[in-house]
N, C-alpha and C positions, 0 to 999 in steps of 0.2 A: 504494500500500500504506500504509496508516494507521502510525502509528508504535505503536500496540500490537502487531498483527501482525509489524511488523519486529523487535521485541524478543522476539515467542514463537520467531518464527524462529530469529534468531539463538543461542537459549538453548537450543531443537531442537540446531542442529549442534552446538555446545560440548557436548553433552550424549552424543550418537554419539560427537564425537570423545573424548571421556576413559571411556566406555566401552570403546573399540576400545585406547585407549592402555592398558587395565586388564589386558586380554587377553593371556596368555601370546605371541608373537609365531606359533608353532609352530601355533597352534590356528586363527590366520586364515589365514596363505600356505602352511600345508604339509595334508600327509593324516595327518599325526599330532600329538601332544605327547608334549613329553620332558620329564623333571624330573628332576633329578640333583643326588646328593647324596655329598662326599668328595672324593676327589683325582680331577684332570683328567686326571693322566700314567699311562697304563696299564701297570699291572704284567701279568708273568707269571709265574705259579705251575703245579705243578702237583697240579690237583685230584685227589681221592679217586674220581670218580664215583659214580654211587649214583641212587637216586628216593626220594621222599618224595611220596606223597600221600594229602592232608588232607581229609576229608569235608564241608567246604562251610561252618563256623559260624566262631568266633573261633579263629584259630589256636594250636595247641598250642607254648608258647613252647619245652620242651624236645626237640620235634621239630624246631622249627625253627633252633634250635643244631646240631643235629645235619646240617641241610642246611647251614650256613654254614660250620661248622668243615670239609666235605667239599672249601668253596671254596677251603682251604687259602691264607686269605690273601687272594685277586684280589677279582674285579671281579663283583659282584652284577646281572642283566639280570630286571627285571619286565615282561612281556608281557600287556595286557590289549586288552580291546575296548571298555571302560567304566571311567567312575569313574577315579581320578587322582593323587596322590602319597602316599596311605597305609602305603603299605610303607614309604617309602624312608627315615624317622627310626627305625621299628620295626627294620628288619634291619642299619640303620648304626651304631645307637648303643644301642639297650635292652637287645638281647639280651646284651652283654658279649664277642660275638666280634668278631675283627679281623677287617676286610675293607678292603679297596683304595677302593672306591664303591660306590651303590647308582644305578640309573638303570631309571626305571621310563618304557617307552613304549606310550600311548594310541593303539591303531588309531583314528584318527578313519573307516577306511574300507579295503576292499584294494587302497587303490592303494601303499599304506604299503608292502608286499611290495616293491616295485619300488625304495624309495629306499636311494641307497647307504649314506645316514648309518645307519639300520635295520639291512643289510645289515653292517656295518663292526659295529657293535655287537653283534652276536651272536658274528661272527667273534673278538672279543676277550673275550668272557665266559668266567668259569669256571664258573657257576652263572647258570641261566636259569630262573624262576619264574612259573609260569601264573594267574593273577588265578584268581576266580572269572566269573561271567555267563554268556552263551549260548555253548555248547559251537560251534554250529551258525554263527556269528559266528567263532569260529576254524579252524572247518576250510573255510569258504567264502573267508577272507581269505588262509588260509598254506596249503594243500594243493596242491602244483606249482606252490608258486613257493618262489622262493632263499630263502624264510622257513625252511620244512621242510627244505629243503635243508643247508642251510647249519645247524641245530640237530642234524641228524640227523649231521654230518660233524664236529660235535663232541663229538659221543655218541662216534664211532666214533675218531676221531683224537687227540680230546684230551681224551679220559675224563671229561667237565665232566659236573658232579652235575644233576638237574633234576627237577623239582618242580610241584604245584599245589595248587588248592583247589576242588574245585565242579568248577564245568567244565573248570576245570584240570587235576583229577583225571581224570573223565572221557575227555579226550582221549588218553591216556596209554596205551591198550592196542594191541595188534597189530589189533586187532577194537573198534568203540569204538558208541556210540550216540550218533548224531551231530545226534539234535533235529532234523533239517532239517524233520521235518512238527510242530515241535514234541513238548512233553514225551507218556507216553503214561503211563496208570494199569495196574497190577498187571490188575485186572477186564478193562480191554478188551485187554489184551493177552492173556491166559488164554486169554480166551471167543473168541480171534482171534490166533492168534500172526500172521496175516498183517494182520493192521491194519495199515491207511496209515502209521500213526505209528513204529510197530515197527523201527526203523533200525538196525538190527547192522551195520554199515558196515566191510567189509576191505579197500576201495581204501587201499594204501599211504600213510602220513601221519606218525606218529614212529614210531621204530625203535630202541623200546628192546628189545634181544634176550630179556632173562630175560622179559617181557610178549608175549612175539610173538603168543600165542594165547589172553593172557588180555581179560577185558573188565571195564570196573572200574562200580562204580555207586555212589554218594555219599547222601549226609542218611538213611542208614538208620535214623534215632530213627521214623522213619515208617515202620512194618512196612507197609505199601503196596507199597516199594521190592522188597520180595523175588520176588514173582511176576513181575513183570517180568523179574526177572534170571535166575528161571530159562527163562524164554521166550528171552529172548536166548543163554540156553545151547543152548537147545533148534533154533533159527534156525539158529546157526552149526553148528552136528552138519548138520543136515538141508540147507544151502545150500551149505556150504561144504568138509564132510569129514571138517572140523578137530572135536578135541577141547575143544573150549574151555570155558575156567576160569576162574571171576569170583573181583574182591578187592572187598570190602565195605568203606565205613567209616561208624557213625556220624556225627554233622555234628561232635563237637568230639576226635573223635580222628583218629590221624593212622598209615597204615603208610611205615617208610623200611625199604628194602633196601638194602643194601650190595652191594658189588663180587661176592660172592660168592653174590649171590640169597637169603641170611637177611632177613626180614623180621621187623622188630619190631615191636611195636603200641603205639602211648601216646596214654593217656587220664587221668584222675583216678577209675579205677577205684579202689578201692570206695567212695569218696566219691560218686561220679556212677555209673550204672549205663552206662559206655562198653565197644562192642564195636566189634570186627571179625571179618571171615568171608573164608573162603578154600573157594570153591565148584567142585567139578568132577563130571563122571560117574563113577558107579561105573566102574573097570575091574578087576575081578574078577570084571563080568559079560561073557559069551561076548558079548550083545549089547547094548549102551548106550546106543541111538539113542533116541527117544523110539518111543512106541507109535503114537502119532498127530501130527504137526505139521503141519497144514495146514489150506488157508484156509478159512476158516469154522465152521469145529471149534474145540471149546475142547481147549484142550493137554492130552493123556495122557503123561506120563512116570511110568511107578509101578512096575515092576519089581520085585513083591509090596515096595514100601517101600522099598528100598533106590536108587531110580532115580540119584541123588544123596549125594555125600560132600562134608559144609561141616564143616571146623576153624573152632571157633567160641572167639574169646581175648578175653580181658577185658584190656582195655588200663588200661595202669599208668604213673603218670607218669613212671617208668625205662624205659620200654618194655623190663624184661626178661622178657615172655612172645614167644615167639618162632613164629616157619613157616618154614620152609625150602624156600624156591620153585626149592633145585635137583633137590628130588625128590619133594617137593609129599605126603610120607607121614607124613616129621619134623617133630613141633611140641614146643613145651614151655609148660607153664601153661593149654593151649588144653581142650577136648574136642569129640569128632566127635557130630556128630548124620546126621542122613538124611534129604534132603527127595525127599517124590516129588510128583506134580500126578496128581489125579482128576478126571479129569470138570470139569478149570478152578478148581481147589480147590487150594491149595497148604499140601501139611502137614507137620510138623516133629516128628521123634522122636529119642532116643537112641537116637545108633550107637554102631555096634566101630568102632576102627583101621584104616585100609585095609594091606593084607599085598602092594601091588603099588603101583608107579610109572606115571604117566599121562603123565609127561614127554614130549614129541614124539612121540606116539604120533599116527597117525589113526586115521583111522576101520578100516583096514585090520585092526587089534589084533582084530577077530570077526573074523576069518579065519586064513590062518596063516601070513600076514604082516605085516612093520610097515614105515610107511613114512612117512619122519621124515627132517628137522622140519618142519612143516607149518603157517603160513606158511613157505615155503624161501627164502636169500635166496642162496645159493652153490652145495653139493653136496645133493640130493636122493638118500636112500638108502632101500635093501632089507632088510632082512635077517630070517632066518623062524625062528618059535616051533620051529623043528625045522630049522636051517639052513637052505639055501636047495632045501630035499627037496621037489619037484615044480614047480618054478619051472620055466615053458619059456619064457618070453619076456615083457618089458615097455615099451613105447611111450608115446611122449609126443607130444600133441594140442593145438593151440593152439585155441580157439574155435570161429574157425572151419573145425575138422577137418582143418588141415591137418598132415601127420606133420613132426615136431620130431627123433625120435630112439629109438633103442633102446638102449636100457641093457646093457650086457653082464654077464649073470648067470652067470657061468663061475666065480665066485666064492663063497668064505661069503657075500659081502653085495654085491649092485647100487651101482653109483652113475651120478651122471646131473649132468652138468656145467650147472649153469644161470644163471650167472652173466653170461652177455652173452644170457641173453635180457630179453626187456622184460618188465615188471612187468603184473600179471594173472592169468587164470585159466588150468590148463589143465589137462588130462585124462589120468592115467596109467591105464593098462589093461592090464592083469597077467594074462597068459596062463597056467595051471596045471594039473596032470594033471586036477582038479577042476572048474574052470571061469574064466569069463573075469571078472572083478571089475576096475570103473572108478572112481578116485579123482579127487574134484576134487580138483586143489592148487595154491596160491596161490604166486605170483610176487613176493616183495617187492623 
């Protein structure tokens, strides 16, 4: 070997090696990186609970106040799939609220699910934060593993606040659109609610309760985005049973709910033209389903105009224009319009005030019974627009067909114990002096 080539050599390896030595240590031996900023000894506090989610652009600095001060204090947890310590000086030190740390960790991949350090750190968060990027990257890394798991038992156990942006957002409903075929356009979803791409996905994944059957959709500055969503409204009616009800955001505004299901909306309304929208079916119609959903057909929901009830609020950087997602009728500062879809056409007019409640309601509410909440994750209940006057009998079906149970209707109101079954679909069927009516319902 010439002694030039031994010095390119040698200037090669020096060159790997202070490269690798540059490298966070996290990013070569493990399936993730960490980066952490604040105190190492973990506080406990207890959090406010609450969601916050943000439409996808620069995040809304008084919304995000508003998710910290919820952390009452602890321990800040950023979850992404991309991209790398941007949060973690923004939520430790700019916003002016106290927090314990901020620690932000990079899925380098799903084998991450599996590490206990990952594991440990969720268990001790008060506040867990969803990046932005591919929606479809998170539900393929953390869906039935200890990730969701263990975020979900914080939800449930110890009240922890949680949050995102973009896909962040996104992920966030009982019913989500999970990108797995990739993103899909207003147009071909319309002209095709059964498009490949079309993914209204309710295999179990978070479990934030006041959301159980909404579905959220993000960067609304792109009126593109609305047709789409009402497809996925229209999906979930027609697939699933369920009534479900979209929250919209703008890309630079942001909706947080509280403990008590109020949602506020903050933007830099009237400065910026920022909105949010809070979408469901009419239920003051006898029938609410769409007219047409199915493949190959462009989507009919029009119900001479009225197919559709969206509270539409201009978000303010107080976020005091408000919706109240415990009964989805109360707004303040907002106004109702009416979306219906013709012929794949999706159009928008001033409505009236809806004079009824869609909460847990299924599909059941055309008939003359209701049968609620739907996703169920405990008790499955009955009870009828005229008590339970002609109820003879109600059954419960697992897939595949096999009987699960009879609901004893000797009462005002059915219930149906479902709490040790396993998570899925199944089939209620509801015997009446009138006729026989089958309900999917979802198992969370």
């Amino acid at each position: 070997m010439s002694k030039v080539s031994l010095l390119f050599k040698t200037y090669h390896m020096r060159a790997i090696l202070v490269l690798f030595a540059l490298l966070p240590l996290a990013a070569i031996s493990q399936s993730y990186t960490s980066y952490f900023t604040g105190s190492a000894t973990d506080v406990v506090t207890s959090p406010q609970g609450g969601i916050c989610l943000m439409g996808g652009a620069t995040e809304h600095d008084e919304a995000m106040k508003w998710f910290l001060q919820r952390a009452n204090g602890g321990d800040i947890l950023v979850l992404r799939a991309s991209g790398s310590n941007g949060y973690n000086d923004y939520l430790y030190s700019q916003l002016g609220v106290s927090v314990n740390s901020v620690e932000t960790i990079v899925f380098n991949n799903a084998s991450a699910s599996d590490d206990s350090y990952v594991q440990q750190k969720i268990e001790a968060a008060e506040a867990i934060w969803f990046a932005g990027g591919d929606q479809w990257d998170y539900v393929s890394y953390w869906r039935n593993t200890p990730v969701d798991s263990l975020i979900n038992l914080g939800l449930e156990q110890r009240n922890i606040v949680i949050g995102g942006t973009s896909a962040g957002m996104a992920i966030q409903g009982g019913i989500y659109f999970s990108a797995e075929n990739g993103t899909v356009t207003s147009s071909a979803a319309l002209n095709n609610p059964y498009d490949f791409r079309v993914t209204a996905d309710s295999t179990s994944f978070l479990k934030n309760t006041i959301l159980s059957d909404v579905i959220t959709d993000t960067h609304y500055d792109n009126p593109d985005r609305k047709g789409r969503h009402a497809v996925f409204l229209a999906r979930i009616n027609t697939d699933y049973g369920i009534v479900g009800k979209g929250i919209a955001c703008d890309e630079y505004t942001a909706v947080c709910i509280d403990e008590n299901g109020l949602a506020s909306a903050y933007g830099e309304w009237p400065t910026y033209d920022e909105n949010v929208y809070f979408i469901q079916p009419n239920c003051e119609l006898q029938d609410f389903s769409p007219e047409d959903c199915s493949a190959g057909n462009p989507l009919e929901w029009n119900h001479n105009g009225d197919a559709l009830k969206v509270y539409h609020i201009k978000a303010t950087m107080n976020g005091e224009n408000t919706f109240d997602l415990s009964d989805w009728t109360t707004g303040v500062g907002g106004t109702w319009k009416n979306w219906r879809v013709t012929n794949g056409i999706l159009q928008e007019i001033v409505g009236d005030s809806l004079s009824c409640s869609s909460v847990g309601l299924a599909e059941s509410e055309k008939g003359l019974f209701r049968v609620y909440p739907n996703p169920v994750s405990e008790f499955l209940n009955i009870d009828g627009l005229h008590a339970l006057e002609g109820l003879k009998s109600a059954h419960l079906f697992d897939v595949s067909g096999k009987h699960i149970g009879e609901m004893d209707v000797q009462s005002n109101q059915a219930k149906f114990d479902m709490q040790n079954l396993s998570e899925g679909m199944y089939t209620l069927s509801i015997v009446s002096d009138q006729e026989v009516r089958n309900y999917l319902i979802v198992k969370h």
